[in-house]
N, C-alpha and C positions, 0 to 999 in steps of 0.2 A: 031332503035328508040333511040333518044337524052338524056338525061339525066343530068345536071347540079349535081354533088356534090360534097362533100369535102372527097377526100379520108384517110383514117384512117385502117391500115392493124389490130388492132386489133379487131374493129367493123365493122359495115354494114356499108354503104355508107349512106353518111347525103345530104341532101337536099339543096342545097341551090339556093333560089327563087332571081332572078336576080328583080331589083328594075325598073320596066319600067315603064313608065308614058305614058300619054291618045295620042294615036296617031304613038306611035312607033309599032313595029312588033317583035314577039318573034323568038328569032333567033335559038331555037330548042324545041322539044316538051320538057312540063312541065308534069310531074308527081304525084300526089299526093299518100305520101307514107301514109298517114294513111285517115281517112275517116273525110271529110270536110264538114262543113254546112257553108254556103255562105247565109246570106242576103241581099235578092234584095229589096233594097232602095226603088227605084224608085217604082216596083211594091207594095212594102207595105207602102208606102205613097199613092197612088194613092187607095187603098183597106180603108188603114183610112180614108182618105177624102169621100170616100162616104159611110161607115160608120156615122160618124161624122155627116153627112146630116141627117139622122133618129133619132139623139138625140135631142131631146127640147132643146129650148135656154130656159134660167131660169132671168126670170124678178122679180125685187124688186114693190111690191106696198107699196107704203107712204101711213099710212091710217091717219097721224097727218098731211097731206098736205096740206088739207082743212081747219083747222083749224088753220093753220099756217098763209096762205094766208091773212085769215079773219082777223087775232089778228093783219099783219103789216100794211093792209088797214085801219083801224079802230084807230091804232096810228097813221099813217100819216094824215088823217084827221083833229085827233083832235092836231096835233104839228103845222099842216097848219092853222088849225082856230085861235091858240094863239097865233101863230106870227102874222095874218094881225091882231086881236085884241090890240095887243102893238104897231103895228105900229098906229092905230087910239088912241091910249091913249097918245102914243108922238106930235102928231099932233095935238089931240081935248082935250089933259088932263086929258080923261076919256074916257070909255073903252063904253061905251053905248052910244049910241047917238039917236039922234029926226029923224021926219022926215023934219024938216028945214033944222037940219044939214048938214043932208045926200045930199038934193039938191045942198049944195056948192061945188065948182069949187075944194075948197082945197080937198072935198072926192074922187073927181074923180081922182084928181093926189095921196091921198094914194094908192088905188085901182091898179091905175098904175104900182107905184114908186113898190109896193108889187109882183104884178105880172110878173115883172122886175127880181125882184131879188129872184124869187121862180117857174123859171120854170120848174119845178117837179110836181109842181100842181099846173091844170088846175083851176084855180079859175075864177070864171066872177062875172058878176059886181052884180046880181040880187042873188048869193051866200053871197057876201060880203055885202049887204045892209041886206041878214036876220042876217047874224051873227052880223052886227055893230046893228041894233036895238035889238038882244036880243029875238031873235023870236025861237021858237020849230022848232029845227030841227031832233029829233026823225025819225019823218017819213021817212026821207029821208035816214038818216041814217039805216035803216031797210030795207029798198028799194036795197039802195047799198049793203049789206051782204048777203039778198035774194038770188041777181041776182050772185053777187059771188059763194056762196054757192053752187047751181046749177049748176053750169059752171065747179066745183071742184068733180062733183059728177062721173064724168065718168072716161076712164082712160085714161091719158094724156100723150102719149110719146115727146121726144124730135122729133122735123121737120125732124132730118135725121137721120137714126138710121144705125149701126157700120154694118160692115160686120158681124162679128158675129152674131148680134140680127138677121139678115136680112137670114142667113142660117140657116138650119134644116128644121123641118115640121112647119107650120103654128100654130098647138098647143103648147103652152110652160107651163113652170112650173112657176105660177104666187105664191109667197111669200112676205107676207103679214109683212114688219117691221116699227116699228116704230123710226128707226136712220139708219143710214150710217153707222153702225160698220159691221166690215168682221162677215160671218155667215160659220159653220159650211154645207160641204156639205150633207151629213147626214141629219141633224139636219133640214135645209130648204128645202131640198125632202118630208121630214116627214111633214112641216107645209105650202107644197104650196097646191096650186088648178089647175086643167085644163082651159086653157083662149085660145084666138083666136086672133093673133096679127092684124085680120081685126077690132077687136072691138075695138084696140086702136088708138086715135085719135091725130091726131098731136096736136102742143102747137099753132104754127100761124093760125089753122082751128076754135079750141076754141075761140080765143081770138077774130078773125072776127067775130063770132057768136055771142058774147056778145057785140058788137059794133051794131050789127046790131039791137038789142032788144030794144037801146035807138031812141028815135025820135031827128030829127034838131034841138031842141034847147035844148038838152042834151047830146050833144056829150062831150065834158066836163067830166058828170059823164061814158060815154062812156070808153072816155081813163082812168079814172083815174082807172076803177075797170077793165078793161083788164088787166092794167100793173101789176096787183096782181095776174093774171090766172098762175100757175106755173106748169110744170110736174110732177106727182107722178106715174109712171108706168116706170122705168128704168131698163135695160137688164145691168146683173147683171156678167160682162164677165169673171170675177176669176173665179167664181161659175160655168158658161156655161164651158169653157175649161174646167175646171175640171172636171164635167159632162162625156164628149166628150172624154178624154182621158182615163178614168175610163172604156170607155165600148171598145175604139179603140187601147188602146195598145198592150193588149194580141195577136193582131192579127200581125202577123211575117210570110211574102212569103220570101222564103228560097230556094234554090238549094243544092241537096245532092251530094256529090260527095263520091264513094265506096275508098276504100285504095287501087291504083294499077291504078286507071282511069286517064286518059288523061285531065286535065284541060286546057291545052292551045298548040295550034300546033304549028311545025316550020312556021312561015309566015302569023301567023293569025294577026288579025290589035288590039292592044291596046284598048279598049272602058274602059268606066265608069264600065260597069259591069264585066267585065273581069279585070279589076286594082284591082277591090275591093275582087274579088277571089283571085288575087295572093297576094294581100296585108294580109289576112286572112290564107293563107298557108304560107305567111311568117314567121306572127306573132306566127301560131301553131309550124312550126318545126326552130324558132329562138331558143329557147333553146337548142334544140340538134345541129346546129353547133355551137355554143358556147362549147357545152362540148365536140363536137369531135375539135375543133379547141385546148381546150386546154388540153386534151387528146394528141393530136400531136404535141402541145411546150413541153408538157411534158416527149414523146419519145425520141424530140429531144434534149433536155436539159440532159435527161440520157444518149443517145447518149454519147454527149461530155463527161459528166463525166467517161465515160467510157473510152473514151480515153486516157482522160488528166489520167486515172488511168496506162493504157498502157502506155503509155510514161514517166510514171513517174518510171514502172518497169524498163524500159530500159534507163531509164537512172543510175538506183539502180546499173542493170547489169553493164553498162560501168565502173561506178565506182571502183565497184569489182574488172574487170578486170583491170582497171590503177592500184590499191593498188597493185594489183598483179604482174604486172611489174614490180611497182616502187624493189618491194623486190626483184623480177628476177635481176632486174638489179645491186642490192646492192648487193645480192650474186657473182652476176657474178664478180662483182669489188673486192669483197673481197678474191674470192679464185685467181682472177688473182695477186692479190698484195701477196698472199698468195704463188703461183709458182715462181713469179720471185723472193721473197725474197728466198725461198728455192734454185732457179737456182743460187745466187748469192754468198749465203753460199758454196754450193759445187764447183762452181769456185775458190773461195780464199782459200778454204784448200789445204793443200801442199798433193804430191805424197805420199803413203802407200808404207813402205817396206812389203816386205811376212815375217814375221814371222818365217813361216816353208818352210825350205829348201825343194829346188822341188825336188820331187823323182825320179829317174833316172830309177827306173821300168815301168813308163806308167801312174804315180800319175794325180791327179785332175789339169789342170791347171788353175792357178788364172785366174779372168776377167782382160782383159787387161783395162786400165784408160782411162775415157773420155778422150776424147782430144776438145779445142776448137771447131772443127770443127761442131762438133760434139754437143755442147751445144748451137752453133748458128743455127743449121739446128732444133731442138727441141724445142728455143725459138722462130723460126719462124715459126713453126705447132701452137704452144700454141697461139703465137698470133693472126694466122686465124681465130684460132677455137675460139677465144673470140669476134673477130671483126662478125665474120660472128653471131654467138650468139646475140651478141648484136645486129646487125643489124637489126635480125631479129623479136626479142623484140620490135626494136622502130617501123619498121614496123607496128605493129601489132599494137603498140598502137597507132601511128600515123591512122590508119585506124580505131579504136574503136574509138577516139576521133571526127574525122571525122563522123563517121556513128552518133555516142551522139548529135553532131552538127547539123546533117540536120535533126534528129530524132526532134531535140528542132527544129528548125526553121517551120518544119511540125505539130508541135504540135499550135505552136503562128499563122500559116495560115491555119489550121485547127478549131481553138478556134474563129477566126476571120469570118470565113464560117459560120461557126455553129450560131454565133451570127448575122448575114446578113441574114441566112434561115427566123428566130425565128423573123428578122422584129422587134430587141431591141431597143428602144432610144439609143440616142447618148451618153445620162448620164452613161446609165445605163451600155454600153458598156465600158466608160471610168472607172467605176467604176467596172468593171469584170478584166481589165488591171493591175489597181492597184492594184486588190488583189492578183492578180496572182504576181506580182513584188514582194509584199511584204513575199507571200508564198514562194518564190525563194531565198529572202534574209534573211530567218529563218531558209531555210537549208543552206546558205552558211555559216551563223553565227553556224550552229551544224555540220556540216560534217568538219572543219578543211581547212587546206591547200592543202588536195590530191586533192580534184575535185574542187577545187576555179575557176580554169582559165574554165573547163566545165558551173558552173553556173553563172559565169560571161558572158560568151556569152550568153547562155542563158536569162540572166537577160538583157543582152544590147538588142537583139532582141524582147524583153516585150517593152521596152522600146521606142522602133524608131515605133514600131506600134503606143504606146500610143501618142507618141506625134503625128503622123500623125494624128491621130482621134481627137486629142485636136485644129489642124491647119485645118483641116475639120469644126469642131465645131465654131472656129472663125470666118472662112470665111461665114460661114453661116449666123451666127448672125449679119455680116457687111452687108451682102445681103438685 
């Protein structure tokens, strides 16, 4: 069994959920390390919605609808009557007239010219002849607001009503306001009533109805007091969703998944509802490889430092030892300059006589006197033994120098590694280069002249990296 994670030797293995989209195939089983809850979308939308069917839609009733109706029909009327009056006072000079008047040619062209320029209302001629003579139109006036009135008295919805109104049960929650301001849902729960959306009546059903009530030679007042029937029974749809939601949200289908269980097999196929699972074990164990990832720059960062701490002994070491040469070797020069002055001296001094006469009994006898031969064959041991001394000094350093050298060069392809693992910017690597150049020429500036020519290579080999990474960085940014 398969397993995806981010290895980390000091913790447990981390998780990490590969990013697959709707239609691909998991390319080994998935895992879930801790205990997962998965919401199923689909199914808990599909459980809301018919939920949602059993809450009442929630209707507004206008109970000033009626009265509303009544007040604009009853100005239009009377704005209608004073303007054809003005026009018969421009024309006749005066606002009342006879019945001779009225028989002339010029009243029939007011009459006209009026109804011309006012088709909003239905005026006819036998309207305009009571209002020119000044006759009581009370009655009519009473007649009209009646039949309006009545017409205003049931409940008026709009001809075609929204998806919303149209779903739930047949009963809703009928609230009773007198404006169009947003209402508390609370608050219009508490002050509705139970209604029957078969009881309410469209607006073009009304309006035929009250057309029908006038006979043929009052159609006239037919249209004029339809065109004031207006709806006051409206499905109230902030209010309904809100409703709807109130009682449908709590409801969440969900799949459990145990810590240890198999969420996804090698070769199963991508769907919707399996994205949305591994999307959701994403998101849970996205913070733990975030912290084992950097849990492991941070191994690997001590890592290096560790080395560069290594390397920075041995190079301490080499040091030591050149100082320590360098003094072998200035001994060595001094006690050689040291024999041959003395070989030199005892050359130019003249033969010794003996003093005391040799004794003829068996006495001590004197050292016979160097002879040349003899202080060449002495200077040429001394001088082996210094060449070979020496030689083997430089030897030695010439090999510690050497070893300092590839020691540094495996340090700077080392440092170089380390920072390629860790996956650094380019900056940020160019900026580890220079520190490190500059840490190298703080000790050549404190250690003197013995180990210059060591951290001079040193420092050159910082260098031909850095600029390779700078000429990297270039070409790139030309790309």
């Amino acid at each position: 069994m398969l397993m995806l994670t981010v290895s980390c030797p000091a913790e447990a293995a981390v998780l990490v959920v590969p990013d697959y989209q709707v239609g691909d195939k998991a390319a080994s089983n998935i895992i879930t390390p801790v205990q997962l809850v998965v919401l199923d979308h689909e199914r808990t939308e599909a459980m809301r919605e018919r939920e949602a069917q059993r809450v009442s839609a929630v209707f507004r009733l206008y109970t000033n609808a009626a009265a509303e109706a009544e007040l604009k029909m009853l100005t239009a009327y009377t704005s209608a009557k004073e303007g054809f009056l003005k026009s018969v006072e421009r024309n006749f000079k005066k606002r009342k007239l006879d019945a001779e008047l009225i028989e002339q040619e010029r009243f029939g062209k007011t009459v006209a010219s009026y109804q011309k320029a006012n088709r909003s209302f239905p005026l006819t001629t036998n309207l305009a002849v009571v209002w020119a003579l000044g006759e009581q139109d009370q009655a009519l006036l009473e007649d009209l607001t009646t039949t309006l009135r009545e017409a205003m008295r049931g409940h008026i919805r709009p001809d075609t009503l929204s998806s919303t109104a149209k779903s739930g049960p047949q009963q809703v929650r009928l609230v009773p306001v007198g404006s169009t301001n947003a209402l508390d849902l609370d608050f219009a729960l508490a002050q509705s009533t139970n209604a029957y959306k078969s009881n309410f009546v469209a607006l073009g059903r009304v309006r035929k109805d009250v057309q029908a009530k006038f006979g043929p030679d009052e159609q006239w007042a037919a249209k004029f007091v339809s065109s004031f029937v207006r709806q006051n029974t409206v499905c109230d749809e902030p209010l309904t969703l809100q409703s709807r939601a109130r009682r449908t949200d709590p409801i969440i289908s969900a799949e459990t998944f145990d810590a240890g269980a198999v969420v996804a097999r090698a070769g199963d196929l991508i769907d919707a509802k399996l994205k949305a699972t591994l999307d959701e074990l994403r998101r849970r164990t996205e913070g733990d490889v975030i912290k084992a990832v950097a849990e492991e720059e941070k191994r690997k960062a001590e890592g290096v430092a560790l080395e560069l701490e290594r390397a920075q002994l041995k190079i301490a070491q080499a040091e030591t030892q050149k100082r320590g040469l360098w003094f072998g070797m200035a001994s060595a020069g001094a006690l050689c300059l040291a024999v041959l002055g003395l070989l030199l001296v005892r050359g130019r001094r003249p033969r010794s006589m003996a003093l005391v006469p040799a004794s003829g009994n068996g006495g001590a006898t004197p050292p016979a006197p160097e002879t040349p031969a003899e202080r060449a064959r002495l200077f040429a041991e001394f001088t082996h033994w210094v060449k070979q001394h020496f030689v083997q000094r430089l030897v030695s350093h010439s090999a510690a120098l050497a070893e300092t050298q590839r020691l540094a060069a495996l340090q700077v392809a080392e440092l170089e590694r380390r920072l390629e693992e860790m996956h650094a910017p380019l900056q940020n690597r160019l900026q580890v280069y220079e520190q490190r150049i500059t840490e190298l020429e703080q000790q050549l500036a404190v250690q003197g002249a013995q180990n210059r020519e060591l951290l001079k290579a040193t420092i050159k080999m910082a260098r031909e990296r850095l600029e390779a990474q700078r000429h990297q960085s270039t070409a790139a940014a030309t790309n």
